[in-house]
C-alpha positions in Angstrom: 0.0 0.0 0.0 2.6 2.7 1.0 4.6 1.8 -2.5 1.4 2.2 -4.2 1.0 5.9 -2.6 4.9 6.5 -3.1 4.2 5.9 -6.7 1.5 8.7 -6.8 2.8 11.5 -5.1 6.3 11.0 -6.6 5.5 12.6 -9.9 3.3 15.2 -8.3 6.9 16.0 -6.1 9.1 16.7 -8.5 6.7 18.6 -10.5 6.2 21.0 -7.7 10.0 20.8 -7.2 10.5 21.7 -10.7 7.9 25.0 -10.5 9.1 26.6 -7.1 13.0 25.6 -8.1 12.7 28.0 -10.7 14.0 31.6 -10.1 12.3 35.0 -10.9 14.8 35.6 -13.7 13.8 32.0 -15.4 10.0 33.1 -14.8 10.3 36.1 -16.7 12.7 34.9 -19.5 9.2 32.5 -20.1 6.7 35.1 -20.0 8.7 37.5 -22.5 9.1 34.5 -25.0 5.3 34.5 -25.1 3.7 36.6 -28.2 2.4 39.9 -27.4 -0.2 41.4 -29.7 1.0 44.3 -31.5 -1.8 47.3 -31.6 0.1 50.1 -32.0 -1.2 49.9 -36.2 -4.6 50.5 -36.2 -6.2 50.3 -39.9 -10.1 50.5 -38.9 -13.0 52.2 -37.7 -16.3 51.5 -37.6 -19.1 54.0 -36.6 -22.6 52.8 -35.5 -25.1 55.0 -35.9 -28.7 54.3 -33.9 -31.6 56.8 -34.4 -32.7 58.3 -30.8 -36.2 57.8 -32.1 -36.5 55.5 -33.8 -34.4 51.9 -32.6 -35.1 50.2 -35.8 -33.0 53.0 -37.7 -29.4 51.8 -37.4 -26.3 52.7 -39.8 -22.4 51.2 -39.5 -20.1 53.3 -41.3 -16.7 51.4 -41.7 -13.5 53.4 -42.6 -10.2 51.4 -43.6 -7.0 52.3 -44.5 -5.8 49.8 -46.6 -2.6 48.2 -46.0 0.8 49.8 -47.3 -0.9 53.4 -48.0 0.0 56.5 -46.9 -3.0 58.6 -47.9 -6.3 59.2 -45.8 -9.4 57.6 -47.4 -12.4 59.3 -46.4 -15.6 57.5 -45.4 -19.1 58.9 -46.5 -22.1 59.5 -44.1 -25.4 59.7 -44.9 -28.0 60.3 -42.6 -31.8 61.0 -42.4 -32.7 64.8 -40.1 -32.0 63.4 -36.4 -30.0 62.6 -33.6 -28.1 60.0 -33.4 -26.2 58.1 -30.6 -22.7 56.8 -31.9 -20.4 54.4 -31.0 -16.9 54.3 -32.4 -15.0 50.5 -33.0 -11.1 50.7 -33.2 -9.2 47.7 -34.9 -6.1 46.5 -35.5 -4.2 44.2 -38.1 -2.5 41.0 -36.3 -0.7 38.7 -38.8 -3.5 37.7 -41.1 -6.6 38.8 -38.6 -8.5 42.1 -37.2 -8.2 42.8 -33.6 -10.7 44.6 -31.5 -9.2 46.8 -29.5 -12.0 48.8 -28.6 -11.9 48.1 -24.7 -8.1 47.8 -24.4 -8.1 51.9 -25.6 -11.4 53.1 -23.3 -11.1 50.8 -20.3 -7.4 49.2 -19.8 -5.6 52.2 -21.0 -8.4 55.0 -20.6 -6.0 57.6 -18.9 -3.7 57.0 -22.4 -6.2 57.7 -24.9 -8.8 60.2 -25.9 -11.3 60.8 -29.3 -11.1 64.0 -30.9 -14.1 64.9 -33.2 -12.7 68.0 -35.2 -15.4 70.0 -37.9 -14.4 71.2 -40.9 -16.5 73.6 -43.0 -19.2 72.4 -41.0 -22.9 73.1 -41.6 -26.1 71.9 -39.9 -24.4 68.9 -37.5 -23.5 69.2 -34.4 -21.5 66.8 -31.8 -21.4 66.3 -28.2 -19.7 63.6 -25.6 -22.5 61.7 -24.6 -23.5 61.6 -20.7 -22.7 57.7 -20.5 -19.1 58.0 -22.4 -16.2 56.0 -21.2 -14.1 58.5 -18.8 -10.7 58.1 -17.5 -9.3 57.4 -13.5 -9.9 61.7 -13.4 -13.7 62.2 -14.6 -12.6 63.1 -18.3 -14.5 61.8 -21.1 -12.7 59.8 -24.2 -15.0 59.7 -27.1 -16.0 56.3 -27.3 -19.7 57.4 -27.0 -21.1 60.5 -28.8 -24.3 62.2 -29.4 -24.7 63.5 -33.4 -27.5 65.8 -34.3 -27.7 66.3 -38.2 -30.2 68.9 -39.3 -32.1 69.9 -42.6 -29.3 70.4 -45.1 -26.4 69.7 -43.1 -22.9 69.4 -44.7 -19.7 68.8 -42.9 -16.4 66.9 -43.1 -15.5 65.4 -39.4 -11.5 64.6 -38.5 -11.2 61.7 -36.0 -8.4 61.4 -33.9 -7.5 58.6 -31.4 -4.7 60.3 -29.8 -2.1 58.7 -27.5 -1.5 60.4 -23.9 -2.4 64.1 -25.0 -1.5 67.1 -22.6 -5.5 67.8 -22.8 -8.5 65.9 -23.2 -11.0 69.0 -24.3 -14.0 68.0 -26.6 -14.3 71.7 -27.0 -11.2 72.2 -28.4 -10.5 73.8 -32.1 -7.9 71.7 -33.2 -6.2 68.4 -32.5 -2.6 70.2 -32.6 -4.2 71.7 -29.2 -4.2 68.5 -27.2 -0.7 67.3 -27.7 -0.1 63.8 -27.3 0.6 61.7 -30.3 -2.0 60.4 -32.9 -2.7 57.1 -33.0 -5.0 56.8 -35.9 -6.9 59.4 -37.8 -9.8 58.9 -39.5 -12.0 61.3 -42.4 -15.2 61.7 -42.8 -17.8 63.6 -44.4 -21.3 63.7 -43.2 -24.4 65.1 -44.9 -28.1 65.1 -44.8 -29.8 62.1 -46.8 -32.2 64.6 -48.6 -29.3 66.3 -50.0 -28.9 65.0 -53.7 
């Protein structure tokens, strides 16, 4: 009986042994040999547009920056008179797959990152931080959830930028350059009413 239970807790032992024999310098050699996702190259954005409303209205507006250019597409939007809530999607390339990386940017690194909605030549649309947005450790909102209002006629073009640990995090800001930090990903878009032909 007692070889019998020798038998089992042998292998068990020298497992054990094994694990708690290693040092902390071993430990970490095998955790930096593991593979680390790489999000630094973000290459899309996808905006989802739901009617305040109506529920049943719902738009996705998908920008992409295909890989190897250097230009800056832009995405249009069209929208019926309204106001919309908005959700923006960020995602990056890892080896032959999209990553979402959506909550890393507005939860895990939240104090890192804010969105910057910048107008240009803007007519008839207006946007605002919504109340429920993502904010960081001090109270400051990030973007991730917007309110857009387009009215009769409206016609604008809308800069997006992610932007890595700015100086400021201001939706009320006139220009990106203001905030500091560096930009992560920016994204172009123009937005106009549906009835406009």
């Amino acid at each position: 009986m007692k070889i019998k239970n020798l038998i089992y807790w042998l292998p068990l032992t020298l497992l054990l042994v094994t694990i708690f024999s290693c040092s902390s310098h071993d430990r970490d050699d095998i955790l930096n040999s593991l593979p680390e996702h790489d999000h630094d190259e973000m290459s899309k954005v996808i905006l989802q547009f739901r009617n305040s409303s109506d529920p049943n209205l719902i738009r996705e507006y998908v920008y992409e920056v295909p890989e190897g250019s250097t230009e800056i597409p832009i995405t249009d939007i069209s929208l019926p008179t309204g106001t919309y809530n908005v959700e923006i999607k960020f995602y990056s390339q890892h080896e032959n797959h999209l990553h979402d990386v959506t909550d890393e940017i507005f939860i895990e690194d939240a104090d890192d990152h804010f969105v910057f909605y910048q107008k240009v030549d803007s007519k008839g649309l207006s946007i605002t931080y919504a109340d429920h947005d993502n904010i960081d450790t001090l109270g400051r909102k990030l973007g991730h959830h917007t309110v857009w209002t387009v009215e009769d006629q409206a016609f604008s073009t809308v800069y997006i930028y992610l932007l890595h640990q700015p100086a400021k995090k201001d939706p009320e800001a006139t220009s990106a350059a203001l905030l500091g930090g560096e930009i992560d990903l920016e994204a172009h878009f123009t937005v106009k009413n549906k009835d406009i032909k």
